[in-house]
Structure formats: structure tokens, C-alpha cells
VOPAGU-2260 file (C-alpha; in pm, 1 decimal, decimal comma):
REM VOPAGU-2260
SITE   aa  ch    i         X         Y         Z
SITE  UNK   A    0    9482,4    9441,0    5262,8
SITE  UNK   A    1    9795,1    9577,9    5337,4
SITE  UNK   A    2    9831,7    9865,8    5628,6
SITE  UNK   A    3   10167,1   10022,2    5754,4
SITE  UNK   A    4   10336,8    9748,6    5667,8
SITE  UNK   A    5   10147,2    9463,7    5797,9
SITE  UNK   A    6    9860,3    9241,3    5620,1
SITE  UNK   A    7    9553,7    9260,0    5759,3
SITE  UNK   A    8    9270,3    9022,1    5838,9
SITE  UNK   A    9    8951,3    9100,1    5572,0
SITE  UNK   A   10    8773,4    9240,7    5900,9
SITE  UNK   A   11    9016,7    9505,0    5938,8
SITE  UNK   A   12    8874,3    9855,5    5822,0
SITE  UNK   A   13    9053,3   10122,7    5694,1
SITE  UNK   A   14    9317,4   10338,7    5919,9
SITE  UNK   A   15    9227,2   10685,5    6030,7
SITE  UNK   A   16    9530,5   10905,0    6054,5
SITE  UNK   A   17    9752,3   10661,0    5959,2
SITE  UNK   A   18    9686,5   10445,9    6245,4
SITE  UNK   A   19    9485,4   10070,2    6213,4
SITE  UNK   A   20    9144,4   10037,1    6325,6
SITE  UNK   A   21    9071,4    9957,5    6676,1
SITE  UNK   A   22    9096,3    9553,2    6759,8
SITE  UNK   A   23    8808,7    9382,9    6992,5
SITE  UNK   A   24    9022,9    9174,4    7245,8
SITE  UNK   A   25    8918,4    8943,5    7453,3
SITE  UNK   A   26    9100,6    8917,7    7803,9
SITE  UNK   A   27    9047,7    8630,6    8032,7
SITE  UNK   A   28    9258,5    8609,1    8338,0
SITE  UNK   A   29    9205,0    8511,8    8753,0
SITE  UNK   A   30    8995,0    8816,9    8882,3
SITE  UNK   A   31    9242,1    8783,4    9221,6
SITE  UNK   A   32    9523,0    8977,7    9383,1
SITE  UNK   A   33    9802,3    8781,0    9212,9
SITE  UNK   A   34   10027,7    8899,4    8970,7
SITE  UNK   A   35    9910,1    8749,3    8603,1
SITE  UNK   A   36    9541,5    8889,9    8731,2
SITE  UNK   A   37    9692,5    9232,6    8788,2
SITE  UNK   A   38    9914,9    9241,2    8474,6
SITE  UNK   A   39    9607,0    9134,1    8233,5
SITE  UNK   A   40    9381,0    9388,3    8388,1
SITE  UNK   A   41    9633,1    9675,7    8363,7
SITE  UNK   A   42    9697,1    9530,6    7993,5
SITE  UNK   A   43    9342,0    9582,3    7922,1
SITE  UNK   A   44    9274,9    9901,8    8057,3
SITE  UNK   A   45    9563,8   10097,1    7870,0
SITE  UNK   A   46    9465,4    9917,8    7530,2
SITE  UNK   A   47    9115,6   10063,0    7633,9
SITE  UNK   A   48    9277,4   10378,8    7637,8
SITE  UNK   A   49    9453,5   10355,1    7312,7
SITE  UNK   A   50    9114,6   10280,4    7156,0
SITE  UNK   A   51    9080,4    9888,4    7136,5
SITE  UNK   A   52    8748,2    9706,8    7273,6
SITE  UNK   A   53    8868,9    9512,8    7542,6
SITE  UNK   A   54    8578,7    9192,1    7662,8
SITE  UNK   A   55    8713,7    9055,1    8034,8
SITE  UNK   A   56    8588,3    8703,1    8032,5
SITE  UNK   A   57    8587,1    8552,7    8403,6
SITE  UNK   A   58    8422,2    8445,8    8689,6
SITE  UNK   A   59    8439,3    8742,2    8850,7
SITE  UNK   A   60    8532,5    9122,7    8784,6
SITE  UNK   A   61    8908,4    9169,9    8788,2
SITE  UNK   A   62    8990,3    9317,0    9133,0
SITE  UNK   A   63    9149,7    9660,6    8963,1
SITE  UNK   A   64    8837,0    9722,6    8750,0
SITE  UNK   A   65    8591,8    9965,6    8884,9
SITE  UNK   A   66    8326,7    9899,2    8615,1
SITE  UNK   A   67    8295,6   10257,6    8509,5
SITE  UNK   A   68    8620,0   10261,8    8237,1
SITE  UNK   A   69    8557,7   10357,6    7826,8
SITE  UNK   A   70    8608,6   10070,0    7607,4
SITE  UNK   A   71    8628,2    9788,9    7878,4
SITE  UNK   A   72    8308,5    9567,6    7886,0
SITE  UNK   A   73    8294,0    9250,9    8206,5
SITE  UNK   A   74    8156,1    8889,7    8113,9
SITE  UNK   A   75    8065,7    8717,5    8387,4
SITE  UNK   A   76    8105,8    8316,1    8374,7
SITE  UNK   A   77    7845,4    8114,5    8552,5
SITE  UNK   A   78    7911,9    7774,2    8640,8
SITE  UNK   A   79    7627,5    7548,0    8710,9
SITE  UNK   A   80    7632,3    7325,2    9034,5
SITE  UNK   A   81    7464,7    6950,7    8963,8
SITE  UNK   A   82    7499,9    6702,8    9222,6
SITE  UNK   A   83    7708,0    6468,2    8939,3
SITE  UNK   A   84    7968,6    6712,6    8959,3
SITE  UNK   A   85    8216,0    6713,3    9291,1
SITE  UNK   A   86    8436,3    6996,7    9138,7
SITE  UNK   A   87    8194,1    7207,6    8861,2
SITE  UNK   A   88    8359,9    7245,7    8541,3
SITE  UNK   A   89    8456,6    7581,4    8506,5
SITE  UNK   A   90    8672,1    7522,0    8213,5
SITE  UNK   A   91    8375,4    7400,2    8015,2
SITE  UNK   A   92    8186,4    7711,1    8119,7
SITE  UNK   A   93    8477,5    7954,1    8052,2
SITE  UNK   A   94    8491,7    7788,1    7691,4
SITE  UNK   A   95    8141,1    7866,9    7619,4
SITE  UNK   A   96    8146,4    8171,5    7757,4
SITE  UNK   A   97    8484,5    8249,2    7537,4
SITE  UNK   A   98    8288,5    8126,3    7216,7
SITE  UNK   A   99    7961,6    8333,7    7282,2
SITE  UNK   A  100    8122,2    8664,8    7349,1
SITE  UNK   A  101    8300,8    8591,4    7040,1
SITE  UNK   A  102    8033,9    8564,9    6792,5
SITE  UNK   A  103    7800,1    8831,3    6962,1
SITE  UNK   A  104    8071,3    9108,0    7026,1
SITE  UNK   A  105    8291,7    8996,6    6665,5
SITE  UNK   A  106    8591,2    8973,6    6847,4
SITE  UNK   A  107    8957,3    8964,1    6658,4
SITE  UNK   A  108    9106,2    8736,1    6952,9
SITE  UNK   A  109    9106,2    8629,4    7242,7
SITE  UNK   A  110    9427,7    8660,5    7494,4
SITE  UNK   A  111    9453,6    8428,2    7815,7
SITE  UNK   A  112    9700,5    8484,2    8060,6
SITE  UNK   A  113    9784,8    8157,1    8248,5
SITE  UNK   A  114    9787,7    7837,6    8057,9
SITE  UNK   A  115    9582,3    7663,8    8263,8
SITE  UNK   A  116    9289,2    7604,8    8266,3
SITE  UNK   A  117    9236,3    7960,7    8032,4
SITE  UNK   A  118    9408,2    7830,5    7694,7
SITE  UNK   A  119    9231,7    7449,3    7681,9
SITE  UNK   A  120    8929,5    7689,5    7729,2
SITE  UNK   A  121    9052,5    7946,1    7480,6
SITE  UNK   A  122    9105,2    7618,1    7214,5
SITE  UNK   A  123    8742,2    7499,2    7313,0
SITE  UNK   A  124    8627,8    7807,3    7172,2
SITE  UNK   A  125    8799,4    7843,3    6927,4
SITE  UNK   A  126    8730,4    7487,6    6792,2
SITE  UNK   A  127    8378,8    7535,4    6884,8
SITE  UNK   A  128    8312,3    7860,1    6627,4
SITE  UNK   A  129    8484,2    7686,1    6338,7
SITE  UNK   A  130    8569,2    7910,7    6031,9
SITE  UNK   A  131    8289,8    8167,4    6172,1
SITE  UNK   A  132    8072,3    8361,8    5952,0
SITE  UNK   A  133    8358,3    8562,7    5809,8
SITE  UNK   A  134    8577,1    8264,5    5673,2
SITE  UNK   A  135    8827,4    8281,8    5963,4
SITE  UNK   A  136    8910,9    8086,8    6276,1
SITE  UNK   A  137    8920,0    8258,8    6585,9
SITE  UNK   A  138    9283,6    8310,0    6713,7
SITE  UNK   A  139    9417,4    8340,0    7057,4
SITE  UNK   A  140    9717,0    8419,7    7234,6
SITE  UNK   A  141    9879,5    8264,6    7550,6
SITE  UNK   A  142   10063,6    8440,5    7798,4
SITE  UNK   A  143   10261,5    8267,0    8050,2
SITE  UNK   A  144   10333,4    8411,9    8378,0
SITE  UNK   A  145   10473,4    8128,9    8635,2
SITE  UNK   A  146   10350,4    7923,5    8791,8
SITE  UNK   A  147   10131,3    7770,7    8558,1
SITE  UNK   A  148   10492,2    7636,2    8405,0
SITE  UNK   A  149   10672,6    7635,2    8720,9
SITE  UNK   A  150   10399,9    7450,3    8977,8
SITE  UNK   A  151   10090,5    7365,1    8819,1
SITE  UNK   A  152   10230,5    7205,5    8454,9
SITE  UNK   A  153   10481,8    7017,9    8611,3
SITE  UNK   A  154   10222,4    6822,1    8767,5
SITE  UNK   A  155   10251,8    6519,2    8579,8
SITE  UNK   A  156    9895,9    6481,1    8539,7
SITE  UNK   A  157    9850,0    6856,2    8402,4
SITE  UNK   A  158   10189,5    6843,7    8203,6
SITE  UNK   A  159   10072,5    6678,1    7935,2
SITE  UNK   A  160    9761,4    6934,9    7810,3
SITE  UNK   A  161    9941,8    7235,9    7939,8
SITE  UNK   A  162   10253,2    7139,1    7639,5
SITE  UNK   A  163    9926,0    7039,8    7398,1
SITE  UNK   A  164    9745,0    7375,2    7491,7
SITE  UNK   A  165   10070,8    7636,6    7442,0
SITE  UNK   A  166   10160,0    7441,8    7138,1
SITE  UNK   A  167    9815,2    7459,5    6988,3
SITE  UNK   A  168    9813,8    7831,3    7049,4
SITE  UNK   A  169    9846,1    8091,9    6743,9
SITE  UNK   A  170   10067,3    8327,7    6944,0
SITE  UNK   A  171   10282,8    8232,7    7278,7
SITE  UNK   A  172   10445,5    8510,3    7516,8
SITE  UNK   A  173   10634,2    8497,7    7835,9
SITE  UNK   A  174   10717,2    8784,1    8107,8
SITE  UNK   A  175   11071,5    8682,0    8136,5
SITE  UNK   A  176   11324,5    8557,9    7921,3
SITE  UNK   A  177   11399,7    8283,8    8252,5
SITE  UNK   A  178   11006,2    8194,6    8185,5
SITE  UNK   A  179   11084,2    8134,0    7816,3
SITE  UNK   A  180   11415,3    7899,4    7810,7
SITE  UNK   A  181   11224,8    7687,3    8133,2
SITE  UNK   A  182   10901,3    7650,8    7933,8
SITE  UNK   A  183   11108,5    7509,0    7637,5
SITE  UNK   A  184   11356,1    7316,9    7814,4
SITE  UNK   A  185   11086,8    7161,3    8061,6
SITE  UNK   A  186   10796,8    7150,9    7830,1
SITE  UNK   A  187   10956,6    7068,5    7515,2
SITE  UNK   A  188   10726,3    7261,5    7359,0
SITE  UNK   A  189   10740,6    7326,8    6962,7
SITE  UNK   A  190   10604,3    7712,6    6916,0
SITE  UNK   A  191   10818,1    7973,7    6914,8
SITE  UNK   A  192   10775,8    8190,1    7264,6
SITE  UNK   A  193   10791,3    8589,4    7232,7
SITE  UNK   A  194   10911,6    8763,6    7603,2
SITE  UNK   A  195   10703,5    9056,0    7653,2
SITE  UNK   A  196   10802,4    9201,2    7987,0
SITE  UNK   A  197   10554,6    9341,8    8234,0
SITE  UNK   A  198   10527,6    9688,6    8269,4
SITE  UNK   A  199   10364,4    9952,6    8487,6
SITE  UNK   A  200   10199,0   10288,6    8415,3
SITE  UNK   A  201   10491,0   10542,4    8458,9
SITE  UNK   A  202   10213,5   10821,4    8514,8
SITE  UNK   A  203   10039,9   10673,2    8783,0
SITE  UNK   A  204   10342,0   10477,1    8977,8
SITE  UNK   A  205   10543,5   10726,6    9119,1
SITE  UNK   A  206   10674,3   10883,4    9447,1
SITE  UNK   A  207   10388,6   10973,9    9603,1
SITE  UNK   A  208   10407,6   11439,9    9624,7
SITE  UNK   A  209   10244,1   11427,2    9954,6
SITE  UNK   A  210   10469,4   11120,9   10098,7
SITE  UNK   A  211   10627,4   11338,2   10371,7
SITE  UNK   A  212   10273,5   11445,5   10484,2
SITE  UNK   A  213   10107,0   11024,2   10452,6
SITE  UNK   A  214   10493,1   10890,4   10616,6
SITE  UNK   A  215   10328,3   11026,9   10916,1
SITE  UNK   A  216   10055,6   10794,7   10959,5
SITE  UNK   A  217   10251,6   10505,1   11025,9
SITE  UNK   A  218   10630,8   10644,7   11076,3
SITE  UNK   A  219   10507,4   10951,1   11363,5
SITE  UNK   A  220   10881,8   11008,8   11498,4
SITE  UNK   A  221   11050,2   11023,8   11143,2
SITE  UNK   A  222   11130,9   10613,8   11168,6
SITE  UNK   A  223   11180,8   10493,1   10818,7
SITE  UNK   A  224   10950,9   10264,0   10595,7
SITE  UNK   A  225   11043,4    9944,8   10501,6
SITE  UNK   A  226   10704,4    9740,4   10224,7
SITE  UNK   A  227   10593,2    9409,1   10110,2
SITE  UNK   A  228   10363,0    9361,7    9855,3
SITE  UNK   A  229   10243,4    8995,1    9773,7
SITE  UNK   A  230    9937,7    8747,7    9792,3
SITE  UNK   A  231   10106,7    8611,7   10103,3
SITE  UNK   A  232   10187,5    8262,4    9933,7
SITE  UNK   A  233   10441,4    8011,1   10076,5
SITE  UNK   A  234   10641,6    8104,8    9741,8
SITE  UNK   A  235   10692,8    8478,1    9860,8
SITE  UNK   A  236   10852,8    8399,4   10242,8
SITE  UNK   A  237   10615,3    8638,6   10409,6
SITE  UNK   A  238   10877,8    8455,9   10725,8
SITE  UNK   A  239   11159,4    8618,2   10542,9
SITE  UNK   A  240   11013,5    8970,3   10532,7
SITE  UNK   A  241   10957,5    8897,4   10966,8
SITE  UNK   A  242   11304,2    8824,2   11000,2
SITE  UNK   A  243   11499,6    9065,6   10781,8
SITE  UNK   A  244   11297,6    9348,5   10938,7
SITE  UNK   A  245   11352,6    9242,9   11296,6
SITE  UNK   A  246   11701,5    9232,4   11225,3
SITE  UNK   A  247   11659,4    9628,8   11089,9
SITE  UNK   A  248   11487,4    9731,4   11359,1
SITE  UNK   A  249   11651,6    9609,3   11626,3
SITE  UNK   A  250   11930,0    9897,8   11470,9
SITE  UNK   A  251   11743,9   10123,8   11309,9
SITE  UNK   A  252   11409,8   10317,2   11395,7
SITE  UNK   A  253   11145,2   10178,2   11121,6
SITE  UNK   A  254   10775,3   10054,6   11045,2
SITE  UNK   A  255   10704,9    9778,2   10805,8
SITE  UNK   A  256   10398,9    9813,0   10581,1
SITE  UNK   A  257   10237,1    9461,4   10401,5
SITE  UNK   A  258   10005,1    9525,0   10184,9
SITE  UNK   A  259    9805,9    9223,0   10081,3
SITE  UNK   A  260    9692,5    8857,0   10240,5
SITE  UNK   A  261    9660,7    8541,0   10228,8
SITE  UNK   A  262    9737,3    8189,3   10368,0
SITE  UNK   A  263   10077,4    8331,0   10566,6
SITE  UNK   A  264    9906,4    8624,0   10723,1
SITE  UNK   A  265    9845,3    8462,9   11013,5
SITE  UNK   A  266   10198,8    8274,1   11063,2
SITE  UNK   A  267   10342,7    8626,6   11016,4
SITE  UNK   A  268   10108,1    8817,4   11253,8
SITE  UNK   A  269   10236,3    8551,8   11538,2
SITE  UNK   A  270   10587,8    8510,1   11480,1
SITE  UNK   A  271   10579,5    8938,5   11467,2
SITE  UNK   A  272   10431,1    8931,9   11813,8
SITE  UNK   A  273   10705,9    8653,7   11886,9
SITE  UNK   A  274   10982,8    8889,4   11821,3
SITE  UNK   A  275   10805,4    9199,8   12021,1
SITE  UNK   A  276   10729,6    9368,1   11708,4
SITE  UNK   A  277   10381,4    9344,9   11621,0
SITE  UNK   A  278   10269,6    9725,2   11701,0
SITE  UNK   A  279   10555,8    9809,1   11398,5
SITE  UNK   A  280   10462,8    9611,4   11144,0
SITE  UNK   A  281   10114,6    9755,4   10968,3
SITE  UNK   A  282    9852,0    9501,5   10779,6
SITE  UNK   A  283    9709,8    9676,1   10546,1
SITE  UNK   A  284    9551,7    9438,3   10349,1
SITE  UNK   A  285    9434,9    9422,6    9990,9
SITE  UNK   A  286    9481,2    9767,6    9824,3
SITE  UNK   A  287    9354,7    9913,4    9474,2
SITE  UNK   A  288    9594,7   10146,6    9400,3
SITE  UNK   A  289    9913,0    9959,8    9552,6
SITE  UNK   A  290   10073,5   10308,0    9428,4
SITE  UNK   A  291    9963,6   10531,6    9714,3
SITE  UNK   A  292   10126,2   10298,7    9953,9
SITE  UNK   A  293   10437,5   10215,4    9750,4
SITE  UNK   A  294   10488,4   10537,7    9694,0
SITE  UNK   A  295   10586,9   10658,1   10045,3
SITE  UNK   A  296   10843,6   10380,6   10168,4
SITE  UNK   A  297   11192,8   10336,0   10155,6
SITE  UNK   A  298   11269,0    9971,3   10073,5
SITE  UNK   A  299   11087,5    9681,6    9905,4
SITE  UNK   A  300   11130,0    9342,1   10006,9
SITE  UNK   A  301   11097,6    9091,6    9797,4
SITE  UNK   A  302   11284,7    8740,9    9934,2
SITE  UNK   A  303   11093,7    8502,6    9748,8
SITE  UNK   A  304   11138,4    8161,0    9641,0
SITE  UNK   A  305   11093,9    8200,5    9307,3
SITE  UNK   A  306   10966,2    8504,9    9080,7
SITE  UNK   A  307   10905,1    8458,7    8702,9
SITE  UNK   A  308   10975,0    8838,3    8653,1
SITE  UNK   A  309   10874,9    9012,5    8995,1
SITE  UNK   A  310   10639,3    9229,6    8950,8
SITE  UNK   A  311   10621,7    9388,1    9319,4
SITE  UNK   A  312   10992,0    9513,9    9252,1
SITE  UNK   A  313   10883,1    9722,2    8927,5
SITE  UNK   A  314   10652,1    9872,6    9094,7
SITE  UNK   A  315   10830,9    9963,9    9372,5
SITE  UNK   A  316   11092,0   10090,5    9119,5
SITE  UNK   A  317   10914,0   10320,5    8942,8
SITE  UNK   A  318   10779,0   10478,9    9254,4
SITE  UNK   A  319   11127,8   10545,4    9332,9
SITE  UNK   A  320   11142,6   10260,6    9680,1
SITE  UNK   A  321   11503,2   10067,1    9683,2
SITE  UNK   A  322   11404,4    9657,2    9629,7
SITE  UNK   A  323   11564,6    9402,4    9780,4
SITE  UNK   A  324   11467,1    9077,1    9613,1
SITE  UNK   A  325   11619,0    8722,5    9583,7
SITE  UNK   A  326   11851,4    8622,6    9309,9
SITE  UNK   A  327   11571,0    8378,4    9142,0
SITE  UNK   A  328   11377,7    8365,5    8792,6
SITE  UNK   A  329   11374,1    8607,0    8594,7
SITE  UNK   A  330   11453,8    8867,2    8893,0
SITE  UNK   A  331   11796,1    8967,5    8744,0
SITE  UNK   A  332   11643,7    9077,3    8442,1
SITE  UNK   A  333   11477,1    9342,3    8652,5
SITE  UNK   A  334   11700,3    9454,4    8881,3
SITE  UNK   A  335   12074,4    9536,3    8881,5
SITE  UNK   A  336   12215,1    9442,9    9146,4
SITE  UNK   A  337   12380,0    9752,8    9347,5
SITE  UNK   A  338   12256,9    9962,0    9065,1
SITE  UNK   A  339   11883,9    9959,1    9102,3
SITE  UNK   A  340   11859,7    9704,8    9392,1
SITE  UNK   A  341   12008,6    9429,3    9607,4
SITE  UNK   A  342   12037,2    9071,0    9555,4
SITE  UNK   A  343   12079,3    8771,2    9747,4
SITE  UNK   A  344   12008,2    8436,3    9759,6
SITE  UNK   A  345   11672,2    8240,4    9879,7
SITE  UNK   A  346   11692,3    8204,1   10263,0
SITE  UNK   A  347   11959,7    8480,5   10318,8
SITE  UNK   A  348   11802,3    8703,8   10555,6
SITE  UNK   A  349   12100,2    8816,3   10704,1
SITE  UNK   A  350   12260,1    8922,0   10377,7
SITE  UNK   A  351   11909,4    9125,3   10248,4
SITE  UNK   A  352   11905,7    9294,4   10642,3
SITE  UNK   A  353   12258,1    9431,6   10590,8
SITE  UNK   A  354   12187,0    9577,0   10276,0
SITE  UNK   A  355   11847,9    9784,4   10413,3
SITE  UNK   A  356   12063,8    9846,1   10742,3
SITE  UNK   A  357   12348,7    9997,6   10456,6
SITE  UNK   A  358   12118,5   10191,1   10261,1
SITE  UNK   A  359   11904,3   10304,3   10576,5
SITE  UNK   A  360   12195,7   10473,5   10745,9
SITE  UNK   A  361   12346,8   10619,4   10369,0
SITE  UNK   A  362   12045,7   10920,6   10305,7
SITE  UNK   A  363   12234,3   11017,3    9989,9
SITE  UNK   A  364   12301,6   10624,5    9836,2
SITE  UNK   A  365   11969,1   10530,3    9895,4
SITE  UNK   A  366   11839,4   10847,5    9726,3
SITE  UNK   A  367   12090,5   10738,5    9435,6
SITE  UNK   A  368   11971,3   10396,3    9420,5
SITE  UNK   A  369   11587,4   10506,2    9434,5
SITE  UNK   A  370   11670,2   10783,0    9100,8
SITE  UNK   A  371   11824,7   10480,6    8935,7
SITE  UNK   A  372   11511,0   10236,7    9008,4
SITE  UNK   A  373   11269,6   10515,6    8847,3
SITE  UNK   A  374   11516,8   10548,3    8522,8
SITE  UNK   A  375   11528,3   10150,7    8487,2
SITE  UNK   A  376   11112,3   10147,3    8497,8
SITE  UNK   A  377   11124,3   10475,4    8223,2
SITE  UNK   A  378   11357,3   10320,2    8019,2
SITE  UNK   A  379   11275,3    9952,0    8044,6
SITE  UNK   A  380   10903,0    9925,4    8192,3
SITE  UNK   A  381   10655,8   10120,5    8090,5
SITE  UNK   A  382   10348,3   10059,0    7970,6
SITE  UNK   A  383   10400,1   10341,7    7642,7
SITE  UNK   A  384   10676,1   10102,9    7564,5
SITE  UNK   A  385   10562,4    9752,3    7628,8
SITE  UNK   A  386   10127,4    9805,5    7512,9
SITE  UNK   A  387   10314,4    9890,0    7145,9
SITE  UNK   A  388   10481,9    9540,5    7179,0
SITE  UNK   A  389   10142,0    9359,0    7234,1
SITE  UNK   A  390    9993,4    9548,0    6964,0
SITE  UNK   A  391   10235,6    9490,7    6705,3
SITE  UNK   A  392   10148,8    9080,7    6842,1
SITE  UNK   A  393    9866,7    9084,1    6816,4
SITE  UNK   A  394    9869,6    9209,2    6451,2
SITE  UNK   A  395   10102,7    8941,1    6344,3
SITE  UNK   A  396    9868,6    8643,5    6494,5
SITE  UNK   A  397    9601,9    8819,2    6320,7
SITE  UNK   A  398    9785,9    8850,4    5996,1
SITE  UNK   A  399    9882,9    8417,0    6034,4
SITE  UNK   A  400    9500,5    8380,8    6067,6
SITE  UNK   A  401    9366,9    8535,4    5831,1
């Protein structure tokens, strides 16, 4: 069957206003704070609002799902503890799991984001159904965010499955066109790679209308607000964010807000009290809606040592706060530098604490700077342009399956 240009699996039903029937999508993805988690949750939930049936398939409930949206249903994968097993086999489980949501919900396909361990699982399944009742296979799609190319397949003893897993997939797409050209050039990898950019929700991320009135919980005297948002990895130089804002504050009245945690929390609670200024930097932990927070500060900063995209910045950008980010991965195809943002190089502390001191002290450039953040996330970024993109994927890997 044929519909608006594109041909159709036999499952397909007819359109309704001239637009295709709804898809059933499976979504499995880490539950945690870390960026592929956030970006496949936020992926589901506004193809849940554009009328798909969207299965999350993990161990545990994304963190940005509150259980209560229209269209989004939560698997739950078990994995059984026997005394054989040192490490349990969650990849086993997650395959079964994948294959029985399948077949009871009729799914169209599945979509993993991070190749390992979700696409071996994803191929499990799919191997395990067969043709299915309805004469197809069941297709899935592979996203690739990072460091499941950058760290985790280029352990030699991973390498190998993670090249047989992306090449056995029926569609492959990367955040970043940096993700893309590594992935071939490292992997050597035969299927072709669509980049599919990240995106935010241009509704909800913006400048916060009562900012002036919230500034005041943590900046009392007017000092300005400098933000880090990150799982506190080694990879995102939670150090780096220390040092560049001593070196601010020591010339400028300001308050640094880090919202998050993990491993580096407590390395950067000491070396803050170190430097004499632990009562201005605020730990606020894991948040829900980042937005609220992001929404009321001046500057991002993002010095890590590598970003496949950089999600933190976007955000940031489209709730009009000034990044300043490292010139790493696919970074640059985010921000412009001295357009949109600053860049410098991994390590350069110095460098990223004279731009915030420059655009701290210039009221009207960083005002400029924030404007042109928000216009890059509108016309670049936004969900209402890159959901379409996935869509319009999907519908091809549907169309080679069927």
C-alpha cells in the first residue's frame, strides 16, 4: 500500500486526514540521568503526543517519566539472580523482554539508543520472533549517542559485536555528524549512518518569566549565575567548572549552580572548600525539569573532554543562558563560536574564565549572545523539527521490512 508517498508495511491501516496511522514503538534506553537516557525519553514522550504508542522497555522507569502520560506504556525487565551467575545477564533478559512486548503489544519496531548491550538485545529479539504471525520480521533501529563508540566499543573485547550489532541493524542514526564519520572510520562499519540531531522542546525550555523573582534564592545581592549540568563523570571536568568559576569570582560577584551527581561530586565539594568558595557554589542535585533551573542563569559551562553533540549546551541555549563549552566532538556543530557561545580547548580554564569574566561585565553582549542561543535552538533544535525526522525513519525501515 502506498501512503503520501511512502510504501507501507501490510499492518499499516488507512490514514485519517491525510496523515498515516499511528506506529507502536518500542523504546529501550538506560533509565539514568545521562544524556542518551534523557534524549530517548523526551523522544518518546513527544511521539506520544503526536499519537504513536510508545512501549519503554528497561530495567527501570526512565527518570523523566512520571507514569501518568497518554500513549506511553513502562516494561519493566527483571533479571533473575542464580548463584552460577557472578554478573546476571541482563542482556538475555532485555532480549526476552524486547521479544514478548513485541508479540503481545504488535509492535512496528523497536528503537535502542546505545549500542551496547540494547541492539545485541534488540537482534535477540528480533531473531527470536522470526517472520511473526504477520509474515514480517521485526525491525529495529540503533541510535548512537557516544560513548558506546567512543569508550565502551573500543574496548577490544566489545569492538567486535558492537561493529556486528550496528551492522546487523535495519536502520542506524547518530546525534552528530563527528559521531557518524568516527563510527565509520573506527568501526569500519558497512550500513549507511543517518545524523539525527538532538533536540529539545522549544515550549517548555525557555527563560524562565519569573527568573528575576527565583535569581533571588541563590544570587540575594544581585550576584550573577553561572550552571553546570552533567552526570558528574570524569569525561565532563566537574574540576574545570571549580576552577573557571573561582577565577570569575574572585572578579566578579556570582553563585554557581550544579545540577546533577555523581562519582566527582565529592572531589568538587572539597577542592570548592579548598579555594574558600564552598558557601557559593549550590548542589542541587538531580532535577526533573532541568528547565526551571536553566532557565534563570547566565552562563553554561560545559569544559568537557569529549561531547558527541552536547546536549547540556542546547538546553541551556534555548533557555536563552550563554554556553561555554570545549572545542570537542560534535560541539561545533552546536555552537558558534562568538555567535551563540564560546569555545576553547580541553584543559583551558583560563581561556573559558575570560570569556564569562567578558560577557559578565558586557550586560548588553551577553543579552545579544543569549537572543542568538534561543534563535539557533528555534531554528536548528527543536523537537517540531527533529520528531518529523524520526518519523519519516522510521517509515523508511518499515517500508525495507516489509
Amino acid at each position: 500500500m502506498c501512503i503520501l508517498g511512502y510504501f507501507l508495511p501490510s499492518n499499516y491501516q488507512t490514514v485519517w486526514k491525510g496523515e498515516p496511522r499511528r506506529m507502536k514503538i518500542g523504546i529501550t534506553c538506560y533509565p539514568t540521568y545521562g544524556g542518551s537516557g534523557v534524549v530517548a525519553t523526551e523522544l518518546g514522550l513527544e511521539l506520544a503526543q503526536r499519537g504513536h504508542e510508545i512501549h519503554f522497555i528497561s530495567y527501570a522507569q526512565p527518570i523523566r517519566l512520571r507514569g501518568e502520560e497518554p500513549n506511553i506504556h513502562y516494561h519493566e525487565v527483571e533479571v533473575s539472580r542464580y548463584p552460577l551467575f557472578d554478573y546476571p545477564p541482563y542482556d538475555l533478559a532485555l532480549a526476552t523482554r524486547m521479544a514478548e512486548v513485541a508479540q503481545l503489544y504488535d509492535l512496528d519496531l523497536l528503537h535502542v539508543h546505545y549500542a551496547i548491550p540494547h541492539s545485541v538485545s534488540a537482534l535477540l529479539a528480533r531473531q527470536m520472533l522470526g517472520d511473526g504471525p504477520r509474515g514480517r520480521r521485526l525491525p529495529f533501529v540503533t541510535t548512537l549517542h557516544g560513548t558506546d563508540i567512543t569508550l565502551v566499543g573500543l574496548d577490544r573485547s566489545y569492538l567486535p559485536i558492537t561493529r556486528y550489532s550496528i551492522d546487523q541493524s535495519d536502520g542506524v542514526t547518530a546525534i552528530s555528524n563527528y559521531l557518524r564519520d568516527r563510527t565509520l572510520r573506527v568501526f569500519d562499519v558497512k550500513k549507511e549512518i543517518q545524523v539525527i540531531y538532538n533536540s529539545v522542546n522549544c515550549d517548555f525550555y525557555v527563560r524562565n518569566p519569573n527568573a528575576a523573582q527565583l535569581r533571588q534564592e541563590y544570587a540575594l545581592n544581585g550576584e550573577k549565575l553561572l550552571v553546570h549540568l552533567s552526570n558528574f563523570r570524569p569525561v565532563k571536568r566537574l574540576s574545570d567548572v571549580i576552577e573557571i568559576f573561582d577565577r570569575v569570582h574572585k572578579q566578579i560577584p556570582s553563585k554557581l549552580l550544579l545540577i546533577g551527581d555523581g562519582p566527582d561530586r565529592s572531589v568538587a565539594e572539597w577542592l570548592s572548600v579548598q579555594k574558600g568558595i564552598h558557601a557559593d557554589v549550590h548542589f542541587l542535585g538531580k532535577q526533573d525539569q532541568v528547565q526551571d533551573k536553566l532557565g534563570i542563569a547566565d552562563i553554561l559551562l560545559m569544559p568537557s573532554e569529549l561531547e558527541s553533540f552536547g546536549l547540556a549546551a542546547l538546553e541551556a541555549m534555548a533557555c536563552e543562558v550563554v554556553p561555554i563549552a570545549t572545542r570537542t566532538g560534535g560541539v561545533p556543530e552546536v555552537i558558534e563560536h562568538g555567535v551563540s557561545g564560546y569555545l576553547a580547548d580541553v584543559g583551558d580554564v583560563e581561556t573559558m574564565a575570560g570569556y564569562a569574566i567578558e560577557l559578565l561585565n558586557d550586560e548588553s553582549k551577553l543579552h545579544t549572545m543569549a537572543k542568538a542561543a534561543r534563535g539557533v535552538a528555534q531554528a536548528r533544535f527543536c523537537s517540531s523539527k527533529i520528531v518529523p525526522q524520526y518519523e519519516e525513519y522510521y517509515r523508511r525501515v518499515l517500508e525495507r521490512s516489509s
